[in-house]
Backbone bond lengths (Angstrom), bond angles and torsions (degrees), N, CA, C in turn:
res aa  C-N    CA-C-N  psi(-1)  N-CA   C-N-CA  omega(-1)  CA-C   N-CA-C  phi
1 X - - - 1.465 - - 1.521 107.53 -
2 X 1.262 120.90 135.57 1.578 134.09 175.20 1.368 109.88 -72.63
3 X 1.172 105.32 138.98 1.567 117.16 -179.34 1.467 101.86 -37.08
4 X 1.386 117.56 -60.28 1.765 113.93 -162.76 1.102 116.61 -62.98
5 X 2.088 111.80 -33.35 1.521 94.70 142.03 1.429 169.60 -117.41
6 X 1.172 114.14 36.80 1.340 161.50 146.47 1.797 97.63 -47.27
7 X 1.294 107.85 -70.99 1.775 101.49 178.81 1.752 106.75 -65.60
8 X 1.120 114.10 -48.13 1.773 107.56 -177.06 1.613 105.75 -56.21
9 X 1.157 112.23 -63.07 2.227 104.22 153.42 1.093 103.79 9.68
10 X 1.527 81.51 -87.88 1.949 99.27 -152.90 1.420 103.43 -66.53
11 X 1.454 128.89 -22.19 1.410 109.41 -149.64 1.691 95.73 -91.94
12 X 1.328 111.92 -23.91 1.560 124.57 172.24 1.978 103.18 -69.31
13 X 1.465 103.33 -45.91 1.593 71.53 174.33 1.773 138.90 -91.15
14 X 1.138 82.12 -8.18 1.727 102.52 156.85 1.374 110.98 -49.79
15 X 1.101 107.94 -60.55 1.548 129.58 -174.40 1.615 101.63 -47.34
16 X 1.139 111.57 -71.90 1.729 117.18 177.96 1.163 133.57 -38.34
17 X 2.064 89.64 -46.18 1.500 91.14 176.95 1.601 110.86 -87.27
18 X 0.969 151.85 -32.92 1.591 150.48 137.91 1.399 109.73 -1.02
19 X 1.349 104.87 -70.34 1.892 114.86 -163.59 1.949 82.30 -68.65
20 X 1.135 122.94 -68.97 1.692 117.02 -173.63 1.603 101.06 -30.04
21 X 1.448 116.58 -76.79 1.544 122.38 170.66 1.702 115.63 -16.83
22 X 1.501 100.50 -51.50 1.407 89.92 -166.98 1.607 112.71 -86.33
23 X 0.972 95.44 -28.96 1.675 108.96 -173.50 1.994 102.68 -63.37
24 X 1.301 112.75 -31.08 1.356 118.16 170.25 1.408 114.72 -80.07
25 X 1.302 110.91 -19.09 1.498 112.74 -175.26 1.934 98.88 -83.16
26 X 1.252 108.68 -27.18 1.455 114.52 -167.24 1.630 99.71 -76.23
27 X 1.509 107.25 -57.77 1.498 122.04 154.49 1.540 104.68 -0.58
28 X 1.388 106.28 -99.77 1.659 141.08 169.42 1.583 96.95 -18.92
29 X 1.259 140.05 -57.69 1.300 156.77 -139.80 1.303 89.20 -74.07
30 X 1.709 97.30 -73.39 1.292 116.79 -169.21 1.672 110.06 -54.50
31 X 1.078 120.43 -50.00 1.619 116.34 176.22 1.264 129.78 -99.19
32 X 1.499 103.15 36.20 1.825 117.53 167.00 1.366 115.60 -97.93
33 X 1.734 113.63 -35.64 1.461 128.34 138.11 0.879 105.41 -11.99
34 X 1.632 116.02 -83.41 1.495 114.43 -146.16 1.237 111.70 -71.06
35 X 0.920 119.87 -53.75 1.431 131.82 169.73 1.559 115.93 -20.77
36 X 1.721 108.29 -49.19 1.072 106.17 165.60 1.474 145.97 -84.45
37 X 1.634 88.70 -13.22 1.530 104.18 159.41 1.433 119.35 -67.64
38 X 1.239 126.94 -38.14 1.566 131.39 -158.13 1.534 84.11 -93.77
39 X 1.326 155.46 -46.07 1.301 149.62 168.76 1.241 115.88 -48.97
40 X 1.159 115.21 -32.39 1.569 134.70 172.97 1.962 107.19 -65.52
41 X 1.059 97.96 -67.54 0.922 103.95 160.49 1.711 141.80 -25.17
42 X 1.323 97.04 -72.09 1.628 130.08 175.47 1.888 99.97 -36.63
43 X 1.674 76.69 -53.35 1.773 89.85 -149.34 2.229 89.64 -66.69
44 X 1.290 111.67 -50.94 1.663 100.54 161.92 0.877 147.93 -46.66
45 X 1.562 123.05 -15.11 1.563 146.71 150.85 1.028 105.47 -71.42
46 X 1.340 129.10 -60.27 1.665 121.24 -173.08 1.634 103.42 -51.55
47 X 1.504 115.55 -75.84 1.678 132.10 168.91 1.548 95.88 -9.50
48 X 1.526 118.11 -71.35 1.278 115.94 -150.35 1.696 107.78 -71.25
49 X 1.374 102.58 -19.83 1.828 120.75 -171.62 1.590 101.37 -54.38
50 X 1.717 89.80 -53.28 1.424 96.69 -163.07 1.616 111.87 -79.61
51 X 1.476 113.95 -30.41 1.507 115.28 -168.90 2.047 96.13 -81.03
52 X 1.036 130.88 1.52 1.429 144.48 163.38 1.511 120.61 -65.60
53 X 1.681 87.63 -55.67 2.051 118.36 -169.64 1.899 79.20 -59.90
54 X 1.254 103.58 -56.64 2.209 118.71 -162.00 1.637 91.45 -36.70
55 X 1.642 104.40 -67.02 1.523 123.55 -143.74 1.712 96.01 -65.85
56 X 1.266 128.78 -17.94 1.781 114.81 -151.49 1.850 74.22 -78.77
57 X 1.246 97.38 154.79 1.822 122.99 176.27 1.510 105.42 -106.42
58 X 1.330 131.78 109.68 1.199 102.31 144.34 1.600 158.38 -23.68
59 X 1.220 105.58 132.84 2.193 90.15 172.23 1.311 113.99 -116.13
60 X 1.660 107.10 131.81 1.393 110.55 153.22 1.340 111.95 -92.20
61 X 1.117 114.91 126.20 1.812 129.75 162.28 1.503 125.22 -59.29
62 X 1.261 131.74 128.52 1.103 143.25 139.39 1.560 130.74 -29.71
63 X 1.146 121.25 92.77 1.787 128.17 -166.58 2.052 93.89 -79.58
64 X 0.905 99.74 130.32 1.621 104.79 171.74 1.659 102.76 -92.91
65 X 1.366 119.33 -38.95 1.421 116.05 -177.17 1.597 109.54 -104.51
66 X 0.951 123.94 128.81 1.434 122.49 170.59 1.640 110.86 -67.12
67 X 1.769 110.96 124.56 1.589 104.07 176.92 1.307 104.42 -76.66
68 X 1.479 111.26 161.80 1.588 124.67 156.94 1.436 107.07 -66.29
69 X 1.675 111.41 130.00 1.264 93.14 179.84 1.977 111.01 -106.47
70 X 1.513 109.79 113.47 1.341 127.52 -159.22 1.336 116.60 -131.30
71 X 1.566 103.46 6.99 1.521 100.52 -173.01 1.330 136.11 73.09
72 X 1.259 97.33 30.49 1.905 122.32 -175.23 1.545 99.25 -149.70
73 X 1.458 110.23 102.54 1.654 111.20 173.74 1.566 116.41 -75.85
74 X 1.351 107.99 -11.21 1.398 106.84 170.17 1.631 129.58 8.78
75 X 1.616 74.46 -84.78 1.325 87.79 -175.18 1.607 133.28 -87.56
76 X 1.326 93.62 22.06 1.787 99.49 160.92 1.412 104.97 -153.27
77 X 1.415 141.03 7.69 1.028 133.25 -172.92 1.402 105.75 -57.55
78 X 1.522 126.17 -56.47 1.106 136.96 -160.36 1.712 122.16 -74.68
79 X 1.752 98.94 1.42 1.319 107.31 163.57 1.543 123.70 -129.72
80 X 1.626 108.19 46.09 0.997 117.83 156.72 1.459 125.21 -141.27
81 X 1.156 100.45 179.45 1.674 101.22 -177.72 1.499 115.16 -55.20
82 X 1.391 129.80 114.85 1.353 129.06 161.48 1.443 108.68 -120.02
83 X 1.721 106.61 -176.90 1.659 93.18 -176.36 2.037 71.51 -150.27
84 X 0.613 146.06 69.64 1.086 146.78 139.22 1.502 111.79 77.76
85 X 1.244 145.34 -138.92 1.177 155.51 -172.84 1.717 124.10 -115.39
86 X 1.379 135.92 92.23 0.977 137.55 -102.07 1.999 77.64 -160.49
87 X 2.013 92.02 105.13 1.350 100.51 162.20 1.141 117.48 -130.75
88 X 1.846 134.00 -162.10 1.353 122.80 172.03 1.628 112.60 -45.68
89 X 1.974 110.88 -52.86 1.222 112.83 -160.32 1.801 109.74 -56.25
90 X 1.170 103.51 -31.33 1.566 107.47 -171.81 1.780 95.00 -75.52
91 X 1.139 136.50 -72.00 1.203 127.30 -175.31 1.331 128.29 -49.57
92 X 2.113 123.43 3.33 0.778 135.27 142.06 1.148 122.65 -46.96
93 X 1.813 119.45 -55.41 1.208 112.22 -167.28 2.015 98.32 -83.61
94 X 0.511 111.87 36.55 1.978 98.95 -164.92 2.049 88.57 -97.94
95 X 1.349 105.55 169.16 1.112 123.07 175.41 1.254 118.49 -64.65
96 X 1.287 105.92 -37.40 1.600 116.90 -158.26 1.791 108.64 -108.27
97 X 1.246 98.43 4.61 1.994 107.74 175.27 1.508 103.45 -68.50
98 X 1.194 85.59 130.83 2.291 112.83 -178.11 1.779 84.61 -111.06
99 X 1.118 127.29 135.03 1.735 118.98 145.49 1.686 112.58 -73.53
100 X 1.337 120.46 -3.09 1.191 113.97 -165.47 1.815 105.09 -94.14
101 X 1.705 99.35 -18.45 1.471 93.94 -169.23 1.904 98.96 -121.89
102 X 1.267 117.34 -21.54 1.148 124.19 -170.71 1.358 101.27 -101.66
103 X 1.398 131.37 81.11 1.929 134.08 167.56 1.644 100.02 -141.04
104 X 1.272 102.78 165.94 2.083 109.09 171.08 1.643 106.76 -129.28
105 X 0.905 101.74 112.93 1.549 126.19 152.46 1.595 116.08 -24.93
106 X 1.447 110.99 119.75 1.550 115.24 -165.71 1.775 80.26 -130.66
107 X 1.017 135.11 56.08 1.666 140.46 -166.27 1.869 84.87 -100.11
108 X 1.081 144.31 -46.56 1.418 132.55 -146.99 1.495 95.99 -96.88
109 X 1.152 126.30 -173.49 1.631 138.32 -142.85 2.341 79.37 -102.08
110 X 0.787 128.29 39.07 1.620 114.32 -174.36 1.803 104.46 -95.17
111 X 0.938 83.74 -166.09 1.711 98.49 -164.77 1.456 94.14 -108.44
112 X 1.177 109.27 114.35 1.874 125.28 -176.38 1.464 104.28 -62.92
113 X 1.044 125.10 -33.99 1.795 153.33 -161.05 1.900 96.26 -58.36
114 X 1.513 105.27 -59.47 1.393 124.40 -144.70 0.983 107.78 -81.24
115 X 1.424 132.14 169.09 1.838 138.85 -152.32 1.996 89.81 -82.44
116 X 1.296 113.79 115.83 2.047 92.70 178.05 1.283 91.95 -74.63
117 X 1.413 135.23 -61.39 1.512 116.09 -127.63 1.740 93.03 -155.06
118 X 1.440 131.55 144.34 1.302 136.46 -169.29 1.339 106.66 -175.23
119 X 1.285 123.10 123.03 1.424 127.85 -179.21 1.699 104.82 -161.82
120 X 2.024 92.38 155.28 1.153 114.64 167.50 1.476 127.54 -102.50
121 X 0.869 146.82 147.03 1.527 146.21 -166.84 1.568 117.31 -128.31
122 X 1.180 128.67 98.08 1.769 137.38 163.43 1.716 116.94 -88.53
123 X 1.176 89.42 125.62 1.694 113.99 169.77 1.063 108.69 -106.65
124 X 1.789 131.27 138.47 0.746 95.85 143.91 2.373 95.00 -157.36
125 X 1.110 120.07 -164.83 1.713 101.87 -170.02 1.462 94.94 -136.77
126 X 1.265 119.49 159.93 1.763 131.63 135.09 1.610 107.03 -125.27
127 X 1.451 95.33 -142.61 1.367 100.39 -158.69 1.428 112.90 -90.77
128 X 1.080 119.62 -3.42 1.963 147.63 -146.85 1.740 88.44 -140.25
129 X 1.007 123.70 -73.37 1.300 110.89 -164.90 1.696 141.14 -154.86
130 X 0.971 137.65 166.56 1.390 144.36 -168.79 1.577 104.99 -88.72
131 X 1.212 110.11 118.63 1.730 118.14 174.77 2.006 106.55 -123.97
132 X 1.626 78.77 145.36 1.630 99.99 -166.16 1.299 98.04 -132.96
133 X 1.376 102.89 152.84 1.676 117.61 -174.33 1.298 99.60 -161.03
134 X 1.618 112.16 146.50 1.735 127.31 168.07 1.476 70.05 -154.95
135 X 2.005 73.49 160.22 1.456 113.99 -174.35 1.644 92.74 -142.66
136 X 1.032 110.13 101.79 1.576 125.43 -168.03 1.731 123.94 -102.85
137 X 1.391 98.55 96.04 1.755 90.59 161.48 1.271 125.05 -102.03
138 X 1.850 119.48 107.17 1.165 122.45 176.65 1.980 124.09 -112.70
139 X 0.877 124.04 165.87 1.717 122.12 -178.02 1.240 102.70 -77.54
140 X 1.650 124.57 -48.24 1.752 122.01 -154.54 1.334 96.81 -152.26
141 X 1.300 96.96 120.59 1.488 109.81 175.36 1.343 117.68 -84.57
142 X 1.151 130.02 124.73 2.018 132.28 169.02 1.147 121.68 -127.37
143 X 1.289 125.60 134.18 1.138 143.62 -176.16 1.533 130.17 -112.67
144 X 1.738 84.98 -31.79 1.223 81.37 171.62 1.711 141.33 -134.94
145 X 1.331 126.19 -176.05 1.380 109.93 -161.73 1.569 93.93 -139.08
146 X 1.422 95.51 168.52 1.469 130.29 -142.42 1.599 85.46 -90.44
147 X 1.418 120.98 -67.22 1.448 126.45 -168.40 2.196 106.31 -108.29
148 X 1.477 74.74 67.39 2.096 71.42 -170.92 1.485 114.72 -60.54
149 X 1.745 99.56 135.94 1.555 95.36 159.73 1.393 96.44 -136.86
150 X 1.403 109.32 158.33 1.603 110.68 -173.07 1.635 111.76 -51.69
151 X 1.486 121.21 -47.26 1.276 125.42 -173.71 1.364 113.51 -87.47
152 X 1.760 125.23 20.41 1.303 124.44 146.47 1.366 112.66 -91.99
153 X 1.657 125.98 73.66 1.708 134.60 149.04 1.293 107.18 -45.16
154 X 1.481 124.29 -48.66 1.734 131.83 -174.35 1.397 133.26 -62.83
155 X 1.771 111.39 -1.35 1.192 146.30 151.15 1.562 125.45 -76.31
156 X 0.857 82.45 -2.58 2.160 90.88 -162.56 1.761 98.86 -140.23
157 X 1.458 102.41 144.01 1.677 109.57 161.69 1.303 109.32 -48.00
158 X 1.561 113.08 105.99 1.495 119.02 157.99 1.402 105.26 -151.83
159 X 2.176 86.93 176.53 1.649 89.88 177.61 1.666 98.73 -115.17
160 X 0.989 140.06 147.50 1.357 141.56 148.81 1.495 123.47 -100.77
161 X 1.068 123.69 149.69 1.848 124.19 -156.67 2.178 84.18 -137.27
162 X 1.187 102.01 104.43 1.508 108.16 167.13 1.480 113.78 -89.67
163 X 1.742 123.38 134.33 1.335 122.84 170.95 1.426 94.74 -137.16
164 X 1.586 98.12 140.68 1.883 99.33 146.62 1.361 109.79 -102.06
165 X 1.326 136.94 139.58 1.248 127.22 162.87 1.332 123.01 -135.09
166 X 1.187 127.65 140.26 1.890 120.37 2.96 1.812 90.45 -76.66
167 X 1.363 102.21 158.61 1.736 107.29 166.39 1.531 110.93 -55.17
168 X 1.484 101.42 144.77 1.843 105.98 171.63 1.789 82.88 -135.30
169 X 1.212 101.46 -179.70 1.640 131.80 -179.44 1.263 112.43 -96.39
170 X 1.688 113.83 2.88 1.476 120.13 -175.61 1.252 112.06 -79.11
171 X 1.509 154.26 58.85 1.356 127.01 159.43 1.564 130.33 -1.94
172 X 1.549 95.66 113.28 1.756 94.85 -160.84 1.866 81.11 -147.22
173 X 1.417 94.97 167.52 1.697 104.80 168.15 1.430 91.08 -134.84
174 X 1.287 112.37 160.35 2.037 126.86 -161.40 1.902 85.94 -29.69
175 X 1.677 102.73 85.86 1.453 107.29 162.41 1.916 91.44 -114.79
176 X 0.889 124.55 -170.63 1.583 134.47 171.71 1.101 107.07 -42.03
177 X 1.045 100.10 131.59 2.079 100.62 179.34 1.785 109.91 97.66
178 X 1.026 116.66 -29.94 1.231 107.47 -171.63 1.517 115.68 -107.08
179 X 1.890 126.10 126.39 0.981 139.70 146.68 1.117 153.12 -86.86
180 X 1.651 124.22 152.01 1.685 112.17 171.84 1.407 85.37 -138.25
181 X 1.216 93.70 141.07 1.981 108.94 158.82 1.318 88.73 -116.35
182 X 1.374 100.98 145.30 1.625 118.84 -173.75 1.536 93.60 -131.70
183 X 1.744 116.99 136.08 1.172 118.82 179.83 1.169 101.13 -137.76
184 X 1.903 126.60 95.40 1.370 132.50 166.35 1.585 117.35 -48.08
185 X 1.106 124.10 117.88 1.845 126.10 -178.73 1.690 89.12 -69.83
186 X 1.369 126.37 94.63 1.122 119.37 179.05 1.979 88.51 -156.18
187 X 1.551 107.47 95.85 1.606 97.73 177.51 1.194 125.91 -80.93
188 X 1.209 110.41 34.27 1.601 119.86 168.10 1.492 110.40 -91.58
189 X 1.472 122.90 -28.66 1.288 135.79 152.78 1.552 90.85 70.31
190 X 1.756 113.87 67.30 1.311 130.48 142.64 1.561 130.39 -33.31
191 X 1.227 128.38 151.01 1.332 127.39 -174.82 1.719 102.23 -69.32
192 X 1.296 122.03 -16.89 1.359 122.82 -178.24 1.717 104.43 -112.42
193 X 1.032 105.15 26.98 1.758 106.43 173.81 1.535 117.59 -80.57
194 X 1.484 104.87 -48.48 1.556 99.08 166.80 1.310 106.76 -89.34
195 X 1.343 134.06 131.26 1.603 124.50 168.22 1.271 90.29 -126.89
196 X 1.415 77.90 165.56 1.882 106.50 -170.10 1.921 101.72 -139.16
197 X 1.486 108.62 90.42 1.415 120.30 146.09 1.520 143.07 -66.24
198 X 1.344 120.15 96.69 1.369 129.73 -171.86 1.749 127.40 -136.73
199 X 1.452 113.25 -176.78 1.075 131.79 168.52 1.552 130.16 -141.07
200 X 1.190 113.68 145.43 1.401 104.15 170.95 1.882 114.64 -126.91
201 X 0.948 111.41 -152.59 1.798 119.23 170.14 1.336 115.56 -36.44
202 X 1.277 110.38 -56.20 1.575 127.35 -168.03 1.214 110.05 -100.77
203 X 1.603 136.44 -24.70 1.587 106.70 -160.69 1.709 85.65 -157.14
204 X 1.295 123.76 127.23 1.539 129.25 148.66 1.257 135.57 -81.04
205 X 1.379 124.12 143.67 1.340 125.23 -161.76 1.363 107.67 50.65
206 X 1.518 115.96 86.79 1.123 168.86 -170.11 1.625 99.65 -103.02
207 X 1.498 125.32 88.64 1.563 126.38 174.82 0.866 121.82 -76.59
208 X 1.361 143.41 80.29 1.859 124.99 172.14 1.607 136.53 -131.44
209 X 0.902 156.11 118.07 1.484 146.02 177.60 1.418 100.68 -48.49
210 X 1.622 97.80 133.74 1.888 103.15 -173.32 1.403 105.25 -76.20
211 X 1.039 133.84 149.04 1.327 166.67 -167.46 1.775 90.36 -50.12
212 X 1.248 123.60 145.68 1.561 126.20 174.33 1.465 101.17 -90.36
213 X 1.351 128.57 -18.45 1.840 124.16 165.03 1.711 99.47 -77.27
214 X 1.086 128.58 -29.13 1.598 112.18 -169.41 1.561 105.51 -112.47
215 X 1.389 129.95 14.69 1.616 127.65 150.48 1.148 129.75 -132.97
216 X 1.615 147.41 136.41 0.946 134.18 -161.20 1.797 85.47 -137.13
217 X 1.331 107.15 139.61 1.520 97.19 175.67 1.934 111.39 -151.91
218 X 1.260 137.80 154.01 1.183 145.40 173.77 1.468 116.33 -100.46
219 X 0.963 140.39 176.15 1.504 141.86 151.89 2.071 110.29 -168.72
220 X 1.054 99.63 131.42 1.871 107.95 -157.62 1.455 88.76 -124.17
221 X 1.487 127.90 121.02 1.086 125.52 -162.34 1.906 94.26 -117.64
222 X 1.495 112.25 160.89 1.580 101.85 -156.48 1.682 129.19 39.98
223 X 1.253 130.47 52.44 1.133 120.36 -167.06 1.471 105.18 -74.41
224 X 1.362 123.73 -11.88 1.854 113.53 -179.53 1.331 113.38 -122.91
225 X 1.485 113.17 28.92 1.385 111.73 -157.47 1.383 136.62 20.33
226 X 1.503 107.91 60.90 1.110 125.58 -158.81 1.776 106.98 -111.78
227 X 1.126 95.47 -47.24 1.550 118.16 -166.71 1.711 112.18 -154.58
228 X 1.621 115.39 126.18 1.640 107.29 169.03 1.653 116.33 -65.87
229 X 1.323 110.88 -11.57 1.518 98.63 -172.64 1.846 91.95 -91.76
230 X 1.177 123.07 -30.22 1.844 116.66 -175.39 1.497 103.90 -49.10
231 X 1.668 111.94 157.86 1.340 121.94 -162.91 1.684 123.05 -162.27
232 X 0.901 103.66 -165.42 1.776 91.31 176.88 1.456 90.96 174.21
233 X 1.452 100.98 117.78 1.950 111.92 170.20 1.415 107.70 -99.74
234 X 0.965 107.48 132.92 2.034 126.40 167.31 1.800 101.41 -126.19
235 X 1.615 97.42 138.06 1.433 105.12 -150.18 1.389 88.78 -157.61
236 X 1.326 130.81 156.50 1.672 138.71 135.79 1.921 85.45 -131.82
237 X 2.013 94.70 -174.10 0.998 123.59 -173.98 1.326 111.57 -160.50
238 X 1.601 126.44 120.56 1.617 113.19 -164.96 1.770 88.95 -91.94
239 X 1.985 83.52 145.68 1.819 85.30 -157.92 1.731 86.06 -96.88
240 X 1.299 110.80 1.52 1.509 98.09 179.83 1.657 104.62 -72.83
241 X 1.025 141.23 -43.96 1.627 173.98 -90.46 1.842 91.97 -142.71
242 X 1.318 102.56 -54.89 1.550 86.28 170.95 1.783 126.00 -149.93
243 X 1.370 126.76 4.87 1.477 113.45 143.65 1.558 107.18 -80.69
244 X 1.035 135.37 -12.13 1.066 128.06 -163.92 1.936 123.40 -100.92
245 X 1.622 69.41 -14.37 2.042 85.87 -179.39 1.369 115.61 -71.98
246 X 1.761 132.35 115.75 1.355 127.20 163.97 1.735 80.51 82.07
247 X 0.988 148.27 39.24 1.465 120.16 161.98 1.681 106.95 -149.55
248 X 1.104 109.71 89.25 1.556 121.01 171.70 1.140 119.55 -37.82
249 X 1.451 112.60 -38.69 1.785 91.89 -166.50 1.911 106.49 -99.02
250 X 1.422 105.38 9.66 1.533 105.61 143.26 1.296 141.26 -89.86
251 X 1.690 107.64 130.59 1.456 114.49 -158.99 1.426 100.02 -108.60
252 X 1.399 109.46 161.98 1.387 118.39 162.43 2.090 116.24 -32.03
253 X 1.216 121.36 107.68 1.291 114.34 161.43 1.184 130.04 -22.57
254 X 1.710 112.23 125.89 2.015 100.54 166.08 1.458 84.29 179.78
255 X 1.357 95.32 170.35 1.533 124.11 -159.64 0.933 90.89 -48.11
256 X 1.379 104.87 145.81 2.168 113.08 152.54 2.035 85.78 106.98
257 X 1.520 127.58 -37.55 1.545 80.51 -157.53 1.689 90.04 -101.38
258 X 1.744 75.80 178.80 1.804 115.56 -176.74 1.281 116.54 -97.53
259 X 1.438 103.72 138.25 1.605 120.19 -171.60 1.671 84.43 -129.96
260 X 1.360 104.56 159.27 1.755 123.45 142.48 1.789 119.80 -101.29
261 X 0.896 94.67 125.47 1.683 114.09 164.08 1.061 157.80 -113.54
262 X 1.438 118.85 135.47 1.807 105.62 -179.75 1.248 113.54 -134.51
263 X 0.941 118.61 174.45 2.258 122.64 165.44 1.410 100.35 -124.78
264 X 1.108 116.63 145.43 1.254 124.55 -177.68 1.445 111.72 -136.15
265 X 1.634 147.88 61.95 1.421 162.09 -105.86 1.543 75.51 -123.15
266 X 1.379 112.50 141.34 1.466 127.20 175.32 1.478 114.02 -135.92
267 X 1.275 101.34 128.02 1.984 94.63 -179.76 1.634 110.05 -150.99
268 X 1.277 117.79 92.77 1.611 107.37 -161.33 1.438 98.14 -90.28
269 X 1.522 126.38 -10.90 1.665 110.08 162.56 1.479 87.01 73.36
270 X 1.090 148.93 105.58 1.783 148.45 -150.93 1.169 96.99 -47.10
271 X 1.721 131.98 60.95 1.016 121.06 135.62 1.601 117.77 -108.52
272 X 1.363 105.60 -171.36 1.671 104.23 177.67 1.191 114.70 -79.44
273 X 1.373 119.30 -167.76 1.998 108.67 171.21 1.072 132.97 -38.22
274 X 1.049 109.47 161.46 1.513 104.32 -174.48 1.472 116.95 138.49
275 X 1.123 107.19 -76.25 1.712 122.77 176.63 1.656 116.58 -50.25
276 X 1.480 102.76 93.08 1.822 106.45 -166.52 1.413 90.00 -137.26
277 X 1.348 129.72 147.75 1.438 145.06 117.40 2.065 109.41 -88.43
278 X 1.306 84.67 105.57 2.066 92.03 155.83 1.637 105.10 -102.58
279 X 0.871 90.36 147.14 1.732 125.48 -167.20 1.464 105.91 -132.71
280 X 1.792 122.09 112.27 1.366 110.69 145.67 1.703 91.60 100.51
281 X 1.759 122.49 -6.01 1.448 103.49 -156.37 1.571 88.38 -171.96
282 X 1.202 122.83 169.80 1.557 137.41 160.69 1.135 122.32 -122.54
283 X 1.416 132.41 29.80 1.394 125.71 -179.14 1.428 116.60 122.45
284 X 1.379 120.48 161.73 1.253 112.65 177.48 1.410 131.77 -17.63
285 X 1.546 132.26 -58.20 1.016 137.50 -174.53 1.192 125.44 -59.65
286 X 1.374 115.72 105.38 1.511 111.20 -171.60 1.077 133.29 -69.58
287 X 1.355 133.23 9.25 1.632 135.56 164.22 1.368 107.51 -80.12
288 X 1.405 135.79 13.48 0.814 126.91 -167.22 1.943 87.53 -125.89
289 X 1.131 123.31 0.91 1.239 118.01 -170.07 1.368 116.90 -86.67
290 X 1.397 147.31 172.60 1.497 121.55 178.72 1.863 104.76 -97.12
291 X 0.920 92.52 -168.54 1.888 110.27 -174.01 1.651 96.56 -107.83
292 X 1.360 102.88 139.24 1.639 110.81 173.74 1.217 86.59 -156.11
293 X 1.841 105.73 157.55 1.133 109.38 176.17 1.662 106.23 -153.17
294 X 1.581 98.23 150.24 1.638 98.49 -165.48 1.737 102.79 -79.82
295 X 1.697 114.01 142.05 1.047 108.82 172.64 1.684 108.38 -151.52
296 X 1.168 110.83 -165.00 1.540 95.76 -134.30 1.885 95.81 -90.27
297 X 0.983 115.82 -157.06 1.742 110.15 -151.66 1.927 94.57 -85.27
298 X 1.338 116.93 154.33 1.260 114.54 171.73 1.828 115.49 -106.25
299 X 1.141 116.26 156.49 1.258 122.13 166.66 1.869 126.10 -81.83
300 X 1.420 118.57 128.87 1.256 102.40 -170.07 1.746 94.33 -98.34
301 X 1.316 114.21 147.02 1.442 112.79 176.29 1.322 124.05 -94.24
């Protein structure tokens, strides 16, 4: 091959591979965009997935018949708010799981192996009052404590049901507005079995056993002959008697308004504190609690 063409060769395949080079580089150009559009994307679907999962509100239902309360949800379970079956592993995955406040106590001689603690939870309202229900499978039942004071419930097998009402945006701990009924699983039904944690204008954390006119409550111990520690609480609370006491800007109940909520399930298994499932909330502070709202009665099909 002659020098002149020997250089036209090369200068043609230079040429090819250049224009190839660039034409891949344009390639690249063109689909780094996209790339960042559809990532762009992704990441706004996910965002919106999750700020969706945030926004849904709970409902409490409207009861047209008042149940007997006997320790058989029977007959209203299925028309109130439940959320299904609700143990440590599930409150692992939840939004609002702390490991520091949400674990169970394996302190007594039990079998590490075995299911500890599993429950269902019913809400539900009329015009008079707030009704609560669990259906509880636990290993070891305790009641009792080492250094008792009436307003340690959080020492002992119970359920507590937290409300602020109506919800505000104020971060508060039991300041005005905010409740717990505490119901020790103890069927001897102690003067400190129902408690009532609150606040008003002047003073938070408000200690008292609720009034015997404003709670009425059941507790059925073994209900499936399954286990002596399994259980099932049936409960109301007259909301005139206590969201409504000393607090003006609570009105008579009815469809449409907003509360914040939590559960706070306690089981120290004869150990000391410790043994909690929270549900719906992280602790006292109620901005951290979720939004529910009462609405009107449902149909079962």
């Amino acid at each position: 091959m002659s020098g002149y063409a020997s250089f036209a060769f090369w200068s043609v395949a230079l040429f090819n591979f250049d224009h190839q080079r660039n034409q891949m580089s344009l390639t690249l150009l063109r689909f780094h965009p996209l790339c960042s559009i559809l990532l762009l994307f992704c990441f706004l679907g996910s965002t919106c997935k999750i700020a969706a999962q945030k926004q849904v509100m709970r409902s409490i239902p409207f009861l047209e018949k008042a149940p007997r309360l006997d320790g058989d949800l029977s007959e209203w379970k299925d028309l109130a708010f439940h959320d299904g079956l609700w143990d440590l592993n599930r409150v692992k995955e939840s939004a609002w799981y702390e490991p520091k406040r949400n674990r169970l106590n394996i302190d007594s001689l039990e079998d590490t192996t075995a299911m500890d603690l599993s429950a269902s939870y019913y809400i539900a309202w009329d015009q008079s009052y707030l009704y609560f229900g669990a259906e509880v499978q636990d290993n070891v039942h305790d009641v009792s404590d080492s250094n008792h004071e009436p307003k340690r419930w959080y020492y002992k097998d119970a359920i507590a049901f937290f409300f602020e009402t109506p919800h505000d945006t104020i971060p508060e701990k039991f300041s005005i507005g905010d409740h717990a009924f505490c119901f020790v699983i103890d069927t001897l039904k102690p003067d400190y079995g129902a408690w009532w944690r609150h606040g008003n204008a002047q003073q938070s954390y408000l200690e008292q056993p609720l009034a015997s006119d404003a709670v009425e409550y059941s507790i059925q111990m073994n209900p499936w002959n399954r286990s002596e520690a399994d259980y099932i609480l049936e409960a109301r609370v007259d909301m005139q008697a206590t969201f409504m006491k000393d607090d003006a800007a609570m009105t008579t109940p009815k469809v449409g308004d907003i509360y914040s909520m939590m559960i706070v399930h306690c089981d120290p298994d004869g150990g000391e504190y410790g043994g909690h499932l929270l549900i719906y909330g992280q602790g006292d502070n109620d901005a951290t609690w979720e939004e529910v709202q009462l609405v009107e009665s449902i149909m079962v099909k």
